[in-house]
C-alpha positions as CSV (number, residue, x, y, z in Angstrom):
1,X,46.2,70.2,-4.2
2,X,47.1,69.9,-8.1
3,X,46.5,73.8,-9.0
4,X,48.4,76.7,-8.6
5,X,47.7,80.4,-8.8
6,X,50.4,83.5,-9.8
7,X,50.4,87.2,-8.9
8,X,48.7,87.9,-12.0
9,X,45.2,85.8,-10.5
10,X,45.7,83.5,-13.2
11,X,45.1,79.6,-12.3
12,X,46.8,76.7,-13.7
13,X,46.8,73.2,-13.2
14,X,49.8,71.9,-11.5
15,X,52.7,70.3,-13.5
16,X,56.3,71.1,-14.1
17,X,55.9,73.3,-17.8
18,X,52.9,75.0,-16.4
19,X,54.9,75.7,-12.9
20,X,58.2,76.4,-14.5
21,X,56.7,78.7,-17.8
22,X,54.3,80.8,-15.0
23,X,56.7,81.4,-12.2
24,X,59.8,82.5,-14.8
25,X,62.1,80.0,-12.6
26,X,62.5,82.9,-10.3
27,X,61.4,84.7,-7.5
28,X,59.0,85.7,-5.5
29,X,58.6,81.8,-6.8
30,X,61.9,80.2,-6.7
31,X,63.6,80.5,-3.2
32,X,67.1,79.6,-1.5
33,X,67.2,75.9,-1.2
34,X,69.2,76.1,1.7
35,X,66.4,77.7,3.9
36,X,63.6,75.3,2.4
37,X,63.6,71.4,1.6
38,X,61.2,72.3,-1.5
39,X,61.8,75.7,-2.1
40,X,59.4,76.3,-4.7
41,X,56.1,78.5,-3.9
42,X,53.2,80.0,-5.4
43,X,49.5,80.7,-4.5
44,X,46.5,79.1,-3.4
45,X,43.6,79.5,-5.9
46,X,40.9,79.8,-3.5
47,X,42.4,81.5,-0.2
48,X,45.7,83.7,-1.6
49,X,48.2,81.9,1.5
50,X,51.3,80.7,-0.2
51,X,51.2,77.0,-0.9
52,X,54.4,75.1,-1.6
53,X,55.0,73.2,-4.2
54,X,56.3,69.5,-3.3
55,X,58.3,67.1,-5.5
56,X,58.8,69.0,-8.4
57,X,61.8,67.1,-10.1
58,X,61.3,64.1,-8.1
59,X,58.8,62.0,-6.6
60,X,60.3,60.2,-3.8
61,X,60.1,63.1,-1.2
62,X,57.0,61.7,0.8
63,X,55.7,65.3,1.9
64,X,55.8,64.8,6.0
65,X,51.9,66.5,6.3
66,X,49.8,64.9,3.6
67,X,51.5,61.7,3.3
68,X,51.9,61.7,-0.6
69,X,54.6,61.1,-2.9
70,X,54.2,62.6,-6.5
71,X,53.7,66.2,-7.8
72,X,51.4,68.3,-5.5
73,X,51.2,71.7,-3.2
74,X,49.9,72.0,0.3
75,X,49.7,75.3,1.8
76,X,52.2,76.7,4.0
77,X,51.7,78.6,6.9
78,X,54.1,81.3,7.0
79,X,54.8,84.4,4.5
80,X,56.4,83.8,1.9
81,X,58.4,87.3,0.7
82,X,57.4,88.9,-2.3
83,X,54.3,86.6,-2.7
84,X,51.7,86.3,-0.1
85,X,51.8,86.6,4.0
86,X,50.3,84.4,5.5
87,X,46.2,85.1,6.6
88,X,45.3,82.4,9.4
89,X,41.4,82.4,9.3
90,X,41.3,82.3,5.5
91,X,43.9,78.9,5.4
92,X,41.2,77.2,8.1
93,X,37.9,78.6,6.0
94,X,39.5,77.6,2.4
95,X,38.0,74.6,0.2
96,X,40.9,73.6,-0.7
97,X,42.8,73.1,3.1
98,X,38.9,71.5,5.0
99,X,37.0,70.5,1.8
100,X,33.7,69.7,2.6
101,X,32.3,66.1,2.4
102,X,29.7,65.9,-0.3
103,X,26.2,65.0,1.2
104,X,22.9,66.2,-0.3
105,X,22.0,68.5,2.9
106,X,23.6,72.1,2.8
107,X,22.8,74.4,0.6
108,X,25.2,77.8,0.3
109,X,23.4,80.7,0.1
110,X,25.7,82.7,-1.3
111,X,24.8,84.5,-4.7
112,X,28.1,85.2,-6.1
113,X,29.9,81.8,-5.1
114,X,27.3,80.1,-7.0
115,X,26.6,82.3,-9.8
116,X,30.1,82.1,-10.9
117,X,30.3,78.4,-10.5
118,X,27.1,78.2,-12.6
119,X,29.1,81.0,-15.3
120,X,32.0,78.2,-15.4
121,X,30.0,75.1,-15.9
122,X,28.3,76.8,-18.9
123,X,31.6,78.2,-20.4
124,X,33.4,75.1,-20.4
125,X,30.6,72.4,-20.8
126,X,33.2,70.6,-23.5
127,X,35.7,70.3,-21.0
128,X,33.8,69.3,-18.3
129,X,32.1,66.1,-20.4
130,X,35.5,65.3,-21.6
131,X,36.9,65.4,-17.0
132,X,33.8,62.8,-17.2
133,X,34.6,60.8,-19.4
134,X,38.1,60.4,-18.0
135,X,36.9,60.2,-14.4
136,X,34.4,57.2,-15.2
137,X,36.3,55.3,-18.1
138,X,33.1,55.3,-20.3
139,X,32.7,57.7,-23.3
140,X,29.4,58.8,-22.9
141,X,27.6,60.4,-25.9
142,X,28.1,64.0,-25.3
143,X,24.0,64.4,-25.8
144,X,23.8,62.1,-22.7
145,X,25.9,64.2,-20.4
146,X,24.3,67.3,-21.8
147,X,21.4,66.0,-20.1
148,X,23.1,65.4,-17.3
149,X,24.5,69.0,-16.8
150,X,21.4,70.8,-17.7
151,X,19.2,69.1,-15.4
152,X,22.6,69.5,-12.6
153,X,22.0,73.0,-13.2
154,X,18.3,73.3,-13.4
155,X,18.8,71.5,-10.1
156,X,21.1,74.1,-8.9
157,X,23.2,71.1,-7.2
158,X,26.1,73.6,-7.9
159,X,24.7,75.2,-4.7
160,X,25.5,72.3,-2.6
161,X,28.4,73.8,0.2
162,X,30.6,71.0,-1.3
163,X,30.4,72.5,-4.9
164,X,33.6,74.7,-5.9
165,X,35.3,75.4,-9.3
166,X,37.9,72.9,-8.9
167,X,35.5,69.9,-8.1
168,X,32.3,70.6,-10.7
169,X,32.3,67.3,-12.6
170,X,33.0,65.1,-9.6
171,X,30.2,67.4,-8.3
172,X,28.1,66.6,-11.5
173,X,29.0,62.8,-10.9
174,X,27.8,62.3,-7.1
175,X,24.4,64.1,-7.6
176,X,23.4,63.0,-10.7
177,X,20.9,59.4,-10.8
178,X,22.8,56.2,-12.2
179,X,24.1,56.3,-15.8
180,X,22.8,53.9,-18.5
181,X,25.8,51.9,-19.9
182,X,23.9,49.4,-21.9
183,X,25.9,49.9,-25.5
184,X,28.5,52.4,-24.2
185,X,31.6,52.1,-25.7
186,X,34.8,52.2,-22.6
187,X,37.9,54.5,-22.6
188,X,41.3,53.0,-23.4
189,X,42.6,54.7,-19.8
190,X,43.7,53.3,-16.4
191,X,39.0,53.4,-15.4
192,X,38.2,52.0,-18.3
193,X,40.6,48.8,-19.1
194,X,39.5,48.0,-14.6
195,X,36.0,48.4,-15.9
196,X,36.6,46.4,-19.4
197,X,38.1,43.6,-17.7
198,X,35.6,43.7,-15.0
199,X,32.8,43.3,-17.2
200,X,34.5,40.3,-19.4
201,X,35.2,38.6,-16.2
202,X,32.4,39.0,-13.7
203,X,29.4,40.3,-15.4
204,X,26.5,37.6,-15.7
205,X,24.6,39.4,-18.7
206,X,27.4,42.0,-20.3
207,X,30.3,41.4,-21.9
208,X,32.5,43.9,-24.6
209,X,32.9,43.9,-28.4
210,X,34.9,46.4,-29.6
211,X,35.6,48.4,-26.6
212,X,31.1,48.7,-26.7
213,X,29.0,47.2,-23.6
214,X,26.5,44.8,-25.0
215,X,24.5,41.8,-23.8
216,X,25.7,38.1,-23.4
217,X,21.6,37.3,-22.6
218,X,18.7,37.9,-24.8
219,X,16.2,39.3,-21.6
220,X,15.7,42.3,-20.8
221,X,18.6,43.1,-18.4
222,X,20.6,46.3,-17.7
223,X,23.9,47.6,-16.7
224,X,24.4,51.4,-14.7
225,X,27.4,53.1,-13.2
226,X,26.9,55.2,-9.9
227,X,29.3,57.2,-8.0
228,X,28.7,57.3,-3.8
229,X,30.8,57.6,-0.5
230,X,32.6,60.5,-0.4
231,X,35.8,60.1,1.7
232,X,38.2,62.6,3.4
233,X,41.3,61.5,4.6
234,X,42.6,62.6,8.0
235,X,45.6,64.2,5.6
236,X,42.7,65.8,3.2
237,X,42.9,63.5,0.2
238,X,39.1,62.8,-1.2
239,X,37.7,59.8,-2.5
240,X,34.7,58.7,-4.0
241,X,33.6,55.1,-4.8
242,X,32.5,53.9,-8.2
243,X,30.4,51.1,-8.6
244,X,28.8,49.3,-11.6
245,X,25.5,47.3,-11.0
246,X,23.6,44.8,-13.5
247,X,20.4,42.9,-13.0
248,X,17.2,41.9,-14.3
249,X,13.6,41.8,-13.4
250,X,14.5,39.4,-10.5
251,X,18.4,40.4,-9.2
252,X,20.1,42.9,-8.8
253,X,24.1,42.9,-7.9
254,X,27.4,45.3,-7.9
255,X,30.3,43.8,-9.5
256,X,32.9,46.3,-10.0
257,X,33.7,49.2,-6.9
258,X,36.5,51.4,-7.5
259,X,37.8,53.9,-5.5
260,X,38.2,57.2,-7.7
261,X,41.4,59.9,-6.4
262,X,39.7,63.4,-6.5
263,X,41.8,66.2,-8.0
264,X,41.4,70.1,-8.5
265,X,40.3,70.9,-12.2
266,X,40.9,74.4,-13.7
267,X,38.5,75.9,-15.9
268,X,38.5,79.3,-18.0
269,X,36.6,82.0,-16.5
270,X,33.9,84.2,-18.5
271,X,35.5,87.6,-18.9
C-alpha cells in the first residue's frame, strides 16, 4: 500500500516528508533497527494493524512478501508497542490486505461505508478529475468528467463491494462507458507520451497537433479510451488494462493496451 495512517486518525499518502514530518522520526514509529530489517511503522488506514513501512531511504530491498522494490507498506502481523496490536480477523477482512476484484455484480449494503465514500467524492471532485487525468494521460475538459462523476454517483457505482476511499477514480474509470477523445488534448506524463506516440504511429485515422487528437481522414471516424480487466496479483498488486479503440462506420480495432499500476489515493474528509 502507498498510504499511511498516525495515532491522530489522520491519513497521508506515503512518501518520505509525509512519513518523516507525521511520525516526528520517533517512536511509537521509529524502532531499534537491530530487532527489525525496516524498522519503520505506522497504521493501516482501513483496518488499524500496524503496517511497516518498506524501503524508505532505499529502493533495492525487494520486500520478501509482496515482491516489490520502491517505497511501500504492507501490514505486519504482530504488535507493534506503543502503536497498534495486532487484530487477526480485521488484517484478513481489510480492503487494503484482499482488495476485491472489480466486477459489476456485488453491491454493499452498507449505509455508512457508502455514504461516506459518496461525502468524499463530492468534497474533493477537483482532486479526483485531476487522479483522472493523470491515471489516463488525457486532459479531459473538467465539464466532461463532471458528467462522468455525477452520473457515477446517480448510479451509485460507489456501492459496488470493490469501491473504497482509496480507489474512487480508478472506481470512476472501470464503471463509466468509453470516453470520447476525438480533439482531446494528451498529458506530458509517463500515460500520455505511450499514448501520443501510439497514436502518431499506429492509428489509421488520428494523429496529434499540438499535444490535441485530431483526424488524419475527412469521414466520419472516432477515437475512445476504455479501462477493463481488473487484475490481482497473487502478492496483491492490482491492475487494470487501458485500451484505446478507433474505427469508422465499417471497422472497428484497439491499438494501444496498457496496463495501468493501481495505488491508494487520500482524500480530505468532510468535517
Amino acid at each position: 500500500m502507498n498510504v499511511f495512517k498516525t495515532l491522530d486518525g489522520k491519513e497521508y499518502e506515503l512518501t518520505v516528508e509525509n512519513y518523516e514530518q507525521h511520525s516526528h522520526k520517533s517512536k511509537p514509529y521509529y524502532h531499534d533497527k537491530k530487532r527489525y530489517k525496516s524498522p519503520h511503522f505506522a497504521l493501516c488506514p482501513m483496518c488499524n494493524n500496524p503496517i511497516q513501512v518498506i524501503n524508505l531511504y532505499k529502493d533495492e530491498y525487494v520486500e520478501e512478501i509482496t515482491g516489490r522494490k520502491g517505497l511501500h507498506a504492507r501490514h505486519f502481523t504482530k504488535n507493534i508497542e506503543g502503536l497498534a496490536e495486532y487484530n487477526k480477523s480485521q488484517y484478513e477482512s481489510c480492503p487494503l490486505h484482499k482488495p476485491i476484484n472489480f466486477k459489476l455484480i456485488e453491491v454493499r449494503h452498507d449505509d455508512i461505508v457508502n455514504e461516506e465514500i459518496k461525502k468524499i467524492i463530492e468534497a474533493n471532485l477537483k482532486s479526483i478529475i485531476n487522479d483522472i487525468k493523470n491515471i489516463s494521460g488525457i486532459l479531459f475538459k473538467n465539464v466532461n468528467l463532471e458528467k462522468k462523476i455525477d452520473n457515477y454517483i446517480e448510479m451509485r457505482n460507489y456501492a459496488y463491494t470493490h469501491t473504497n476511499k482509496y480507489n474512487i477514480p480508478y472506481s470512476i474509470l472501470y464503471t463509466s462507458d468509453s470516453f470520447d477523445l476525438f480533439g482531446r488534448k494528451i498529458s506530458d506524463n509517463g500515460m500520455g507520451e505511450k499514448i501520443e506516440q501510439a497514436i502518431l504511429h499506429k492509428s489509421k485515422f488520428f494523429t496529434v497537433q499540438a499535444k490535441q487528437i485530431v483526424k488524419k481522414v475527412s469521414e466520419y471516424v472516432f477515437i475512445r479510451l476504455l479501462v477493463t480487466k481488473h487484475k490481482i496479483s497473487t502478492s496483491g498488486e492490482q491492475t487494470m488494462l487501458l485500451s484505446i479503440e478507433e474505427g469508422n462506420n465499417k471497422q472497428l480495432g484497439i491499438f494501444f493496451k496498457e496496463e495501468i499500476l493501481l495505488k491508494q489515493f487520500v482524500y480530505h474528509k468532510l468535517s
